[in-house]
C-alpha positions in Angstrom: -23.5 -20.5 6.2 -19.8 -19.9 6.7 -18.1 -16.5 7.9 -15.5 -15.5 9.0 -15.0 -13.6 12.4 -11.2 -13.5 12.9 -8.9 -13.1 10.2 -4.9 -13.4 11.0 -2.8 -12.2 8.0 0.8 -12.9 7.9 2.3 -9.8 5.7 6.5 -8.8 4.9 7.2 -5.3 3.5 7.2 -6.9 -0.4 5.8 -5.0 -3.1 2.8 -7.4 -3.1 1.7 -6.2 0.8 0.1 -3.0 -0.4 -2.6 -5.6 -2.7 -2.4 -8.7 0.0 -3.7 -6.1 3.0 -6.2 -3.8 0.5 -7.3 -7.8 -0.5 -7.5 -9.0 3.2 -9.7 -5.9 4.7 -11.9 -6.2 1.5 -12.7 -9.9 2.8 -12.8 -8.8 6.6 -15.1 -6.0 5.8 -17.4 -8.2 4.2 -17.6 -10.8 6.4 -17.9 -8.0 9.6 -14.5 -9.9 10.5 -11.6 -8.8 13.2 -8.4 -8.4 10.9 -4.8 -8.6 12.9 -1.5 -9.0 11.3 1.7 -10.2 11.6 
């Protein structure tokens, strides 16, 4: 079984970082992962 436990996400201020961060918690949150971003 894989999982993640850390998840590093690399965001600029973009129009598209609103959906890549919503997008990136929805995986952490399922997974019970640590999100940190750059």
């Amino acid at each position: 079984m894989s999982t993640y436990r850390k998840m590093l996400v690399a965001i600029d201020l973009t129009e598209e970082a609103p959906q890549v961060l919503d997008k990136a918690k929805a995986v952490a949150d399922a997974h019970g992962a640590e999100l940190m971003l750059v």
